[in-house]
C-alpha positions as CSV (number, residue, x, y, z in Angstrom):
1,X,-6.9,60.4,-4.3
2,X,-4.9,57.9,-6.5
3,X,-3.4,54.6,-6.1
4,X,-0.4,54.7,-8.6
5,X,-2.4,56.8,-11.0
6,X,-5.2,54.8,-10.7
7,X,-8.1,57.0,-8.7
8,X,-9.5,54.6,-5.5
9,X,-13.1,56.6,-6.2
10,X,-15.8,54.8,-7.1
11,X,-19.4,54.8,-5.5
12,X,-21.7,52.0,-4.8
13,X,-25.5,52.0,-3.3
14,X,-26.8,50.9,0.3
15,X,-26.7,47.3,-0.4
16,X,-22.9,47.6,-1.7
17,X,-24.6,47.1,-5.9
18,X,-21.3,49.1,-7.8
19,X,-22.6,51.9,-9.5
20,X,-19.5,53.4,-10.9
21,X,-16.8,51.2,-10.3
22,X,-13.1,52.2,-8.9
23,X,-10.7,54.3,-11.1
24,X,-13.0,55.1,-14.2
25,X,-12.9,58.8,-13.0
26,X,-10.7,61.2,-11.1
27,X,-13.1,62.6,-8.7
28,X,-16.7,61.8,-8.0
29,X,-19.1,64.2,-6.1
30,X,-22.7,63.1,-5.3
31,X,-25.8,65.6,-5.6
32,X,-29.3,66.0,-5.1
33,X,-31.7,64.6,-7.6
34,X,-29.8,61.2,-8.2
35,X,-27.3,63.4,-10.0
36,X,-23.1,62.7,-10.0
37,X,-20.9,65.1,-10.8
38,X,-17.5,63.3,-12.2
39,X,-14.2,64.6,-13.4
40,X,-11.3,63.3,-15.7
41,X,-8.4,65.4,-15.7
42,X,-9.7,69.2,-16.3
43,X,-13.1,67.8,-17.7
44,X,-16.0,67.4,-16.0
45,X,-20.0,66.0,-16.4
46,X,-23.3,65.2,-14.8
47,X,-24.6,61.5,-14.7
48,X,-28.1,60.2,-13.6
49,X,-27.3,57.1,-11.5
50,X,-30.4,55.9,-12.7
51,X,-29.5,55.0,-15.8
52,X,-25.6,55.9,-16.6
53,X,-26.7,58.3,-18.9
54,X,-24.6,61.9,-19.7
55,X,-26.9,64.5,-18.3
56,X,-23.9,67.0,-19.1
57,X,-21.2,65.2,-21.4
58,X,-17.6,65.9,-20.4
59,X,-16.2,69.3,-22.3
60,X,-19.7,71.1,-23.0
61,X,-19.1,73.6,-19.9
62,X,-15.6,74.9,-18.6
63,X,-16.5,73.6,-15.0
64,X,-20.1,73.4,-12.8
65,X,-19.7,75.6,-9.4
66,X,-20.0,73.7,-5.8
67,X,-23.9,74.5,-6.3
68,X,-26.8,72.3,-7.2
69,X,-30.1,72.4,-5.8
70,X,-34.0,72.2,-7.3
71,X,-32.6,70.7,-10.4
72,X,-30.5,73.9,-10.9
73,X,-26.8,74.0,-11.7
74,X,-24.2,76.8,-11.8
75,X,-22.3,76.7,-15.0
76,X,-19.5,78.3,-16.4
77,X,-19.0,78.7,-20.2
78,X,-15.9,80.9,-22.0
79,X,-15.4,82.6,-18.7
80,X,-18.8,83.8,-17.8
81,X,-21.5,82.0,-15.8
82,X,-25.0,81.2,-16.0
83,X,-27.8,78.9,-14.5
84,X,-29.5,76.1,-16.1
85,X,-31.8,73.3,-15.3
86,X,-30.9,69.6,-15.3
87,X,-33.0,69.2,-18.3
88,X,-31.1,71.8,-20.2
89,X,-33.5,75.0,-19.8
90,X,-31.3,78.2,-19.2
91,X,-32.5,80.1,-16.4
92,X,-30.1,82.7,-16.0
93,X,-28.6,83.5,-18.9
94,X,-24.6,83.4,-19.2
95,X,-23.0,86.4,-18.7
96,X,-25.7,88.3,-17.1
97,X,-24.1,88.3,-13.7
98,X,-20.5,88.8,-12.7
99,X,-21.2,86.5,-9.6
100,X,-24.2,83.8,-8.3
101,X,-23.4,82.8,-5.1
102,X,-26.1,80.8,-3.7
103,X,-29.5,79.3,-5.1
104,X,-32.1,79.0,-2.1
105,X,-34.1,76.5,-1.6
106,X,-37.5,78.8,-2.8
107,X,-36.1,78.8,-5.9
108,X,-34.1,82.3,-5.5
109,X,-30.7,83.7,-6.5
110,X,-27.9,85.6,-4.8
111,X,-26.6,87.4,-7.4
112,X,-23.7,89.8,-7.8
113,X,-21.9,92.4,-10.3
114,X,-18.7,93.9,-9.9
115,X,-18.1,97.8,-9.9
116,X,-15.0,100.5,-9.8
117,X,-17.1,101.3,-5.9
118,X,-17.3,97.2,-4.6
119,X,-19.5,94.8,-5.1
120,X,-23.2,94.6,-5.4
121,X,-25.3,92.1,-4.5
122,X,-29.2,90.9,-5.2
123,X,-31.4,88.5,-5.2
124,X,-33.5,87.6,-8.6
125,X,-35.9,84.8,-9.2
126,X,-35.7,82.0,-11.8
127,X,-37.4,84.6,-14.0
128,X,-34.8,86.9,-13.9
129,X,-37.2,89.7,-12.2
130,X,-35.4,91.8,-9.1
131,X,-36.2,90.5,-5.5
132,X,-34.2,92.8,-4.0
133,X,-32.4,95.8,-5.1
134,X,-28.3,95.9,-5.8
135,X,-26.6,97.2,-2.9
136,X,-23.5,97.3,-1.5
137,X,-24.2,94.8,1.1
138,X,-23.7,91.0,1.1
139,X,-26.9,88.8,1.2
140,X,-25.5,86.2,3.9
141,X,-28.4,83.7,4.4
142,X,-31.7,83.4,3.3
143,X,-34.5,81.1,5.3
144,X,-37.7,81.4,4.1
145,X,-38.8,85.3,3.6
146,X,-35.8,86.6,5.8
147,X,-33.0,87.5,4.3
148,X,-29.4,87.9,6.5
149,X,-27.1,91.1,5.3
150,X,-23.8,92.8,6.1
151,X,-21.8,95.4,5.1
152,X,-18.2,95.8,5.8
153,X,-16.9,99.1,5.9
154,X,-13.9,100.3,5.9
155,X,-12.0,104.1,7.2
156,X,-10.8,106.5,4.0
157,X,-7.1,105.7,5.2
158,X,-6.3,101.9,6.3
159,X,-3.4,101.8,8.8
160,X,-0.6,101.0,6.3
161,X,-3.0,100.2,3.7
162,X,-3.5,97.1,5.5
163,X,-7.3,97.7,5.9
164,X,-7.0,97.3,9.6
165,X,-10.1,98.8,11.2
166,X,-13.0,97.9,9.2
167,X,-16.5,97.6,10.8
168,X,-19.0,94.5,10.0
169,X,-22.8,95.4,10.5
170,X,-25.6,93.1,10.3
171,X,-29.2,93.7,9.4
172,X,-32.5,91.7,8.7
173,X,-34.8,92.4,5.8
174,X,-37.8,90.6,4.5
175,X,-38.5,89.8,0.8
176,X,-40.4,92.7,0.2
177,X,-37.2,94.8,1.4
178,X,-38.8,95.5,4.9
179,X,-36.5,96.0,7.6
180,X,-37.2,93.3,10.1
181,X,-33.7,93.9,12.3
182,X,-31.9,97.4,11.6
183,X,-28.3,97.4,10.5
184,X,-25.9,97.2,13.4
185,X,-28.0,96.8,15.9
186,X,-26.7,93.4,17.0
187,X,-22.8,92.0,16.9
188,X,-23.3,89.2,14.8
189,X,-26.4,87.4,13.5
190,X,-27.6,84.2,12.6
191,X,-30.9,83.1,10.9
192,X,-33.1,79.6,12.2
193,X,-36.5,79.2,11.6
194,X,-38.8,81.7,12.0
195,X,-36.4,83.4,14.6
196,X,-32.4,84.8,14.5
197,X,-30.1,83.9,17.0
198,X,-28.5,87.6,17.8
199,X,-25.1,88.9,20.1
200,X,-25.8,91.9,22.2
201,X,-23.6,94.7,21.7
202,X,-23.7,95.6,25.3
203,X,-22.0,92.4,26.7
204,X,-21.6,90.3,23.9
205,X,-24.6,87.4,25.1
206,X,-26.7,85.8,23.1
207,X,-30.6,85.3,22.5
208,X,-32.9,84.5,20.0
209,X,-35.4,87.1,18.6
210,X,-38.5,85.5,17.3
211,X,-40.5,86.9,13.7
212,X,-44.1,87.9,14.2
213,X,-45.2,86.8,10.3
């Protein structure tokens, strides 16, 4: 937001100290780490409020995704992305990926590449070695070694071609690619700790089923 061109953005500590005072930047979005993302116009960067200083300096990437977490940031350069670490260590290298959409907190990556079929989506580590096969379905959620999927289907002729009547399943796999909850089995699925909270397809109530690890 702006006051007469002048952004009213600015961010100060617990005890009201300024740490970047009002209007010297366009937008200002806190992060993990003691990390700021700021923007100026169509340029962004990454400051440590520690010291001011320019982890990222404005213009090095073409804009850092809505994801940050373990020191790890979603970049993208020239139209491709890639992960690096605060620090500046690449740990998925640009352009390997059509799509990262999530970095768990164990370190892991949701990863995806497009094809002429859909979409397929994995999980890698910050080594780059395969988790969990490419598949067609979409990796939801992951909490701890249980990892939320679901895979929309659709009929070989949509009613008007307006894709009316596709059909959402859900399934639970483990890590090691173990299936802990088969596809479909439940309406709709959501992972907690240690357990999933799970809608019956008989009369659409819920309950939690617990993991034996």
């Amino acid at each position: 937001m702006s006051n007469n061109g002048v952004s009213d953005q600015g961010l100060v500590d617990k005890y009201g100290n300024e740490i970047i005072p009002l209007g010297k930047y366009d937008s200002i979005r806190t992060l993990s780490g003691g990390m700021v993302a700021v923007q100026r116009g169509n340029n962004w960067a990454l400051i440590d409020i520690a010291d001011g200083r320019y982890v990222i300096p404005f213009g090095a990437y073409d804009y850092e995704l809505q994801m940050h977490r373990n020191d790890m940031l979603v970049l993208c350069q020239n139209g491709v992305i890639g992960v690096k670490s605060i620090d500046g260590r690449e740990i998925i290298s640009f352009g390997r990926y059509d799509m990262i959409r999530d970095i768990t907190d164990d370190g892991l990556f949701v990863v995806g590449n497009r094809g002429g079929e859909g979409d397929a989506w994995g999980v890698v580590d910050a080594n780059g070695t395969e988790i969990i096969p490419f598949d067609r379905y979409l990796i939801v959620d992951i909490r701890g070694d249980m990892i939320l999927l679901m895979l929309e289907e659709w009929p070989d002729a949509d009613i008007e071609g307006c894709g009316f009547g596709g059909t959402i399943n859900w399934g639970v796999i483990d890590t090691d690619g173990n299936e802990v909850i088969p596809m479909g089995r439940y309406v709709e699925i959501y992972l907690i700790n240690g357990a999933a909270a799970v809608s019956s397809r008989d009369n659409g109530l819920w309950g939690i089923v617990q993991f034996n690890r």
